[in-house]
N, C-alpha and C positions, 0 to 999 in steps of 0.2 A: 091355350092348348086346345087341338081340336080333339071332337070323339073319338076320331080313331083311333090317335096316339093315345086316351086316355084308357080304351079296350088295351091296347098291345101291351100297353103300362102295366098295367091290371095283373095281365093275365103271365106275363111273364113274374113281376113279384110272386105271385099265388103260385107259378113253376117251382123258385125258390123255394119258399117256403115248406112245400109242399118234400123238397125232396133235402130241406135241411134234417138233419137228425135232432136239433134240438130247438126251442125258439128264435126267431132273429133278434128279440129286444137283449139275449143274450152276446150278441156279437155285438151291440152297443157301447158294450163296458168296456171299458178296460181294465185289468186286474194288474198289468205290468206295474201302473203305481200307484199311490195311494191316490184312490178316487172315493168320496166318500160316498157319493150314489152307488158305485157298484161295491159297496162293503157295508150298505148299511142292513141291518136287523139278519144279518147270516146267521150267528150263533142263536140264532133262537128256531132256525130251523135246520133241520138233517141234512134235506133234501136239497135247499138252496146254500146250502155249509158247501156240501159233494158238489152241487154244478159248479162253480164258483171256481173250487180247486180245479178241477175238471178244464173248463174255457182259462184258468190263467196256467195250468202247464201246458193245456195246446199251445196257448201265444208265445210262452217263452221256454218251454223246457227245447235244448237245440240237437238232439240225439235220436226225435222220432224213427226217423229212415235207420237208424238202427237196432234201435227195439223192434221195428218191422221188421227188422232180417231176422231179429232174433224170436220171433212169434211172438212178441204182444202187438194186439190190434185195439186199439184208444176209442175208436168209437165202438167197439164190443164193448168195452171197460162201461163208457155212459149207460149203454140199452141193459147189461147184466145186474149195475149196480146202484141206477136210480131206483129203480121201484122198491129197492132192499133199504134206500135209506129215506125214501118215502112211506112206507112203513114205518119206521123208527118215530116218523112224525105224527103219524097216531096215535103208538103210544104216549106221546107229551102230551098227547090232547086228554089222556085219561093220567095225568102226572104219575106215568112210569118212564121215569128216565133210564138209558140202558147205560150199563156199570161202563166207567172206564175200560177194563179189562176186552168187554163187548166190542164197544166202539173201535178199541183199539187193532184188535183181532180182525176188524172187518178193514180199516183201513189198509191193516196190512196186508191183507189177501190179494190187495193189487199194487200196493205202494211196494211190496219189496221186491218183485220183478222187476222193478227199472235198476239199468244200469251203472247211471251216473256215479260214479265216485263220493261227488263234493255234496250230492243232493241232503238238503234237510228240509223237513216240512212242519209244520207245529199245525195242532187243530184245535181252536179252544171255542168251544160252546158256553154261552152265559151262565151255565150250571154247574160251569167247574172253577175251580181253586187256582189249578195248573193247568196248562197246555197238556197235550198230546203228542209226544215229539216222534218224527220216523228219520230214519238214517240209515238206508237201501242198503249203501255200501257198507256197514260195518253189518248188518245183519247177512252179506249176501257172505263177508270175509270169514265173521263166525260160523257159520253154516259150512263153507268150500275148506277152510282152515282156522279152524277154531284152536286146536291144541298149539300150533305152530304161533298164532298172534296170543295167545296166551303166554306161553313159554317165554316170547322177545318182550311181551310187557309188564312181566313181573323181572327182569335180568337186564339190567344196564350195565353191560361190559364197558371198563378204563381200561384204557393201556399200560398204566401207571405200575402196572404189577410188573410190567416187563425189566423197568430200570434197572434192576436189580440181578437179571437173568444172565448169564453168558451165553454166546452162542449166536445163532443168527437172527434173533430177535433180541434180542440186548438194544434199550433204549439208551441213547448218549444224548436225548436232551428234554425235558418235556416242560412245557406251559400251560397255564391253564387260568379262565377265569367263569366264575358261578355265580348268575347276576343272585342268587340267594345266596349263596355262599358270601359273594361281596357286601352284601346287606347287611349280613350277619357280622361280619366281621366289624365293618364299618360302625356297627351300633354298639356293639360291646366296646371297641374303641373309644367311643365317643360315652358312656356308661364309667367308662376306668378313669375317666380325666375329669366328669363331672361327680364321681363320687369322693376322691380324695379334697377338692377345692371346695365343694361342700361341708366336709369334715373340717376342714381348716378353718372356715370362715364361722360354722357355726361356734369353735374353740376359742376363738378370739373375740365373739362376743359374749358367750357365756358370763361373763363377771358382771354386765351391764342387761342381760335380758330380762330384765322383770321391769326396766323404763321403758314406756307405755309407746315413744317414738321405735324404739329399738325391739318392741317384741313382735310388731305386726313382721316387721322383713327376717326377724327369728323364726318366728312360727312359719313362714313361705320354703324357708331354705330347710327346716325340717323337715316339710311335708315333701318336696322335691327330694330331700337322700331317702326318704324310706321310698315314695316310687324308683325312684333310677336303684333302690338295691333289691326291688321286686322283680324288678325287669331283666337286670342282672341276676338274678337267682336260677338254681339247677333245676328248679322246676319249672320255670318261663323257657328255661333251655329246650325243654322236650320237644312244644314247638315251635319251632324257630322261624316256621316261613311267617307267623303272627309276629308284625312289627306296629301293632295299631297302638300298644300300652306307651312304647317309646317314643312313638309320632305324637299321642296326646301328653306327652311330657314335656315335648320339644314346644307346643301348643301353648300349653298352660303356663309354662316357665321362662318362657321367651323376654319377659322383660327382669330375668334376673342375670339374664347374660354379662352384663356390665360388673353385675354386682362378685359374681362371682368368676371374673374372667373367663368367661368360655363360650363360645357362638354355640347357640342350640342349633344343630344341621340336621332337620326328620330327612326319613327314607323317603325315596323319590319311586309312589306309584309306578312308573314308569318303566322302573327298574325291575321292583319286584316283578313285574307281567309283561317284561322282554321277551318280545317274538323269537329273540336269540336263545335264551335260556340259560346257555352256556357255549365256551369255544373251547375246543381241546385240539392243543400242537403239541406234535412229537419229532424228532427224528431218529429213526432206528438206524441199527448198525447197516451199511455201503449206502450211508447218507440217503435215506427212503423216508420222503419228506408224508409226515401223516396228520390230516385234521378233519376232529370229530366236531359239530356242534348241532342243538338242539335243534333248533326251525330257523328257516331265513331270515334271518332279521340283521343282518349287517350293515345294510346301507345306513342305519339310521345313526349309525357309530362311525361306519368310515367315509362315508359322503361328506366332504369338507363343511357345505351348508349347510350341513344337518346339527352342525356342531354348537351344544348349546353354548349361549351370548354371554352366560354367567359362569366364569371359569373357577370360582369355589363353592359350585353347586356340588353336589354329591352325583348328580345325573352326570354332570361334566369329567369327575375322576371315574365313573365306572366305564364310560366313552372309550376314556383315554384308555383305560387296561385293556379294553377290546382292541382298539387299535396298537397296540402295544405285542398283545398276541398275535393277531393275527399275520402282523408286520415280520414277527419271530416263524412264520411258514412261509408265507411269500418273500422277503428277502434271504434265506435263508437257500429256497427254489431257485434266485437269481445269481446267488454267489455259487452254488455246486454246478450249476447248468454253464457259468464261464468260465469255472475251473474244469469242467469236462469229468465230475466226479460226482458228477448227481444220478444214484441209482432207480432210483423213480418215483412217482407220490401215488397218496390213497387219500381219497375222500371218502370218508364216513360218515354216510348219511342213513343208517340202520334208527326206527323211531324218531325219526324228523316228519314231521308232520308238513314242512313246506312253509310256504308264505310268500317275501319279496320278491318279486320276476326280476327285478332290479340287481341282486344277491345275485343272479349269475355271474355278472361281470368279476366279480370278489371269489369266487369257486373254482368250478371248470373253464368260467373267461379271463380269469387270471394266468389261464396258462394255452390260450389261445391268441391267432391274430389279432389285431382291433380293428374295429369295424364291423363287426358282430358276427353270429354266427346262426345257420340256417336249418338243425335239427331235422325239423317237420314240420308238415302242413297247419293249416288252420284254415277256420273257416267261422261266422255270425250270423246270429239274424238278421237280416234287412227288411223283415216285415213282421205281422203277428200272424200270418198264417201258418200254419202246421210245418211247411215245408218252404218258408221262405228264407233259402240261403242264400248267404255271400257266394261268389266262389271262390276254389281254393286257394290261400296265398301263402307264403313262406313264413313260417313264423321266426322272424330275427331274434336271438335274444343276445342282450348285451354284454360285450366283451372289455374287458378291461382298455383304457383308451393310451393312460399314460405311458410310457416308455418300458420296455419290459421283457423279456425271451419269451422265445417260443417254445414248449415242452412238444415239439415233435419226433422226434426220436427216442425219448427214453420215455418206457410204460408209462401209463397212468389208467390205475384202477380206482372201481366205485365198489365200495360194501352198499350193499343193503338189503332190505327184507320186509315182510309181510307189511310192516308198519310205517316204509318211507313212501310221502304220502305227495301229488304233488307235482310239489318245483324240485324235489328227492328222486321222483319219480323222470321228469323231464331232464334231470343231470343225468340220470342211471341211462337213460335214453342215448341222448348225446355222447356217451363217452364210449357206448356201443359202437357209433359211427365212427368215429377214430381208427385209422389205421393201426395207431399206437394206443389204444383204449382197450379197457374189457371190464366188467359187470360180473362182481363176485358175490355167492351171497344166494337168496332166494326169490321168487317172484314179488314182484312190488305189489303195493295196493289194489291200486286201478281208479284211483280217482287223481286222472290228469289235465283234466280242460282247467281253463282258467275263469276268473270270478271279476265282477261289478255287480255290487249292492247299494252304489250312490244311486239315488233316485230319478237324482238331476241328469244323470247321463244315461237314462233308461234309454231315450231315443235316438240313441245312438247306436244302439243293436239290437233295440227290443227283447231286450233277456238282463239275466242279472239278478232278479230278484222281484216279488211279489208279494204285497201287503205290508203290515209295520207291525214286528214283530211283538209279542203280549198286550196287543191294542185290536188286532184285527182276526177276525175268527182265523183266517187263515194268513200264510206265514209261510212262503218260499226261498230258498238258499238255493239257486242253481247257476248252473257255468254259464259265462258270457261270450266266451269262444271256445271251439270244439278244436281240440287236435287232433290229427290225425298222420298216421304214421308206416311207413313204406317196410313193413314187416317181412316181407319177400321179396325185395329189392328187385322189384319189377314192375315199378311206378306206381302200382295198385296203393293206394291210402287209405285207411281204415279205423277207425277209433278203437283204443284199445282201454274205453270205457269197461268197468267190472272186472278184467282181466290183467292188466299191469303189466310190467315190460320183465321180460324173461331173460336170467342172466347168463353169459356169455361159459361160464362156469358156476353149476349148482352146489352149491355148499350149503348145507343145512346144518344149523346151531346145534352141537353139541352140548349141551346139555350139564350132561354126568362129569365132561372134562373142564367146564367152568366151574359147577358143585365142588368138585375133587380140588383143584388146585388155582382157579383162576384161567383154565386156557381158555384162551380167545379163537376157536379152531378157524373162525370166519375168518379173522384177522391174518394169521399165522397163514394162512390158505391164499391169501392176498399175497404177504411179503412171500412166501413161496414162487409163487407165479412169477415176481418181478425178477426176482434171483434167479431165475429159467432164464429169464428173455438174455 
């Protein structure tokens, strides 16, 4: 290399430098995944804790350009609020740590201006117990509509009151299944058959238990009926989502199965903390096909591969009842839609918090073309710069493939409200665009982009998620694709980050008339609408 280049070299770096806002060995790291150079010895200080979060939400948070519109500017955020947590490092150096409370209070003074919906951040310094958690979106919901998300999450309206009703909300048919509920059932079940065959067997040895071969499997088969009638007791009843006493019985007693005819079957993890929750089918009077269920999680029940390989597993029959259910909506849709007597459906996703992207197809794609369907925009990172987007492309989401009608003609409406979060949010969306759609209910959340937290697929959009969460001082949850959405149907797209999708008709929860008698005014407000069209 000659002198000259090595002048121009020089002097251009030192340009750089000169006009970065913060060092370049910081543009080194990467924070998008676990790197352990760029995460080592953070928690032990303030100042490199802040930058750290700082250079990994530039690289991966993907909404900057709209926080810009909305007046935060990120590199003000750096210059306003290193020196404040450079500070903070001095006092460590005279061991005044500042209170959680402190910390807390400063983080937020700029973490709860961001938009994102789905954002979570943890901040844990080596001098504490626990993390530091922030969650923009539920702090920006409680602040804009605090009473109104209060009110839908202490009151989970059934339809179930209706069966009984006359009139134009009169139910003629309802189903239902509660991956707790079915837990529960399931285990008292299996409690009532091991407690009598206990009792029997312990009776029939009685006359011979004090022979030394005969007392040890005496004394096992006692200690097993006083568990299984602890666990069966009205006071184990109270709470009931705790099935750990039953699981360690199923554990521990597992080689008396033989002995006492009965397969010990524990509850199946997987159940109790179904993404699903629950699925609720109705159909109301002029056949108005209705279902409610908790969070997206259906694929993992109706997806044919999905379907566990041990078919008297407990995971396996609680499968089956989902499919079973849900089969009771959608076939149900398919027979009134060909007999020309299907008054219209409602999707109930009021308090779904979201999940499956997959779960469309089973939803609103169950009752669309196949081949999928094209909502709204989207858009990725494709670099770790600030402003390194994709451009805009179509975001498909998947529609039902198999054989099936098309619900274009008769209504189909969406409930929801402050608390449908999401892929709740992205249906409420979609069923706006429908000539035959509408959006009943109140505004949605506002956290609608979608999520990658595999590490392995960070460079794939360079977003998704930052650090490893209760290992690394810091700990990001953020969207992997932004969508965005034609709010004024005049090609303009927009994120409708923080804000949520606005329904087609405002109904606000009634309150005093669920208190008073059970009405469901949102609901009733729905089948109203249909009975218009």
């Amino acid at each position: 290399m000659n002198n000259k280049f090595r002048i121009i070299s020089s002097v251009a770096i030192m340009m750089f430098l000169m006009a970065s806002c913060r060092p370049l060995g910081d543009d080194l790291l990467s924070y998008g995944q676990y790197d352990s150079q760029a995460y080592a010895d953070l928690d032990k200080s303030h100042a490199k804790t802040f930058k750290a979060l700082w250079t990994a939400m530039n690289e991966n948070y993907s909404v900057w350009d709209y926080e810009a519109e909305c007046g935060l500017n990120w590199d003000d955020v750096y210059r306003e609020y290193l020196p404040k947590f450079e500070a903070l490092d001095d006092t460590l150096q005279h061991k005044e740590d500042p209170t959680d409370v402190e910390l807390f209070k400063l983080y937020s003074s700029f973490l709860d201006s961001l938009h994102d919906g789905h954002l979570a951040i943890e901040i844990k310094m080596d001098y504490m117990t626990k993390p530091l958690t922030f969650v923009p979106g539920i702090v920006r919901v409680m602040r804009e509509r605090g009473d109104e998300y209060s009110i839908t999450k202490a009151n989970h309206t059934e339809p179930d009151c209706y069966q009984h009703r006359s009139g134009e909300f009169h139910i003629e048919q309802f189903d239902e299944v509660d991956a707790i509920e079915f837990s529960r059932t399931f285990m008292y079940d299996q409690l009532d058959s091991i407690i009598p065959r206990c009792q029997k067997y312990l009776a029939e040895l009685e006359p011979v238990k004090t022979n030394e071969g005969v007392a040890k499997i005496y004394n096992m088969v006692s200690d097993l009926l006083t568990s299984a009638k602890n666990a069966r007791s009205k006071e184990y009843q109270v709470n009931y989502m705790d099935f750990s006493l039953y699981n360690s019985i199923c554990n521990q007693y597992a080689s008396l199965a033989s002995v006492i005819g009965w397969p010990f079957t524990p509850i199946d993890n997987s159940v109790i903390n179904d993404d699903l929750e629950f699925i609720t089918v109705a159909r109301f009077k002029g056949n108005i096909m209705y279902m409610r269920f908790g969070g997206f999680g259906l694929t993992p029940h109706l997806l044919d591969s999905e379907l566990s390989a041990d078919t008297t597993s407990f995971y396996y029959a609680y499968q089956q009842e989902v499919r079973r259910v849900w089969h009771c909506w959608f076939d149900a849709i398919q027979q009134h839609h060909q007999a020309g007597d299907l008054g219209g459906v409602i999707i109930d996703v009021r308090n779904n918090k979201g999940g499956i992207v997959n779960d469309y197809q089973y939803v609103l794609g169950a009752l669309l073309p196949s081949g999928g369907y094209a909502p709204c925009m989207m858009r990725f990172k494709n670099g770790s710069g600030r402003y390194d987007f994709s451009p805009l492309l179509p975001l498909v989401m998947p529609t039902y493939d198999d054989e099936h009608v098309v619900i274009s003609q008769e209504p189909i409406v969406v409930i929801a409200n402050v608390q449908s979060v999401s892929m709740s949010e992205n249906t409420s969306w979609s069923v706006k665009t429908l000539p035959n759609g509408a959006l009943i209910g109140t505004r949605t959340f506002g956290g609608l982009s979608m999520l990658n937290t595999n590490p392995a697929r960070y460079s794939d959009t360079y977003s998704g998620g930052f650090g490893v969460r209760n290992t690394t001082a810091i700990w990001g949850y953020v969207p992997k694709y932004v969508t965005l959405y034609d709010v004024e149907n005049n090609g303009e797209y927009k994120p409708l980050e923080g804000i949520g999708i606005a329904p087609t008709m405002e109904v606000p929860f009634d309150l005093a008339s669920y208190q008073r008698d059970s009405t469901d005014n949102q609901l009733e407000a729905a089948i109203r609408y249909i009975n218009r069209q």
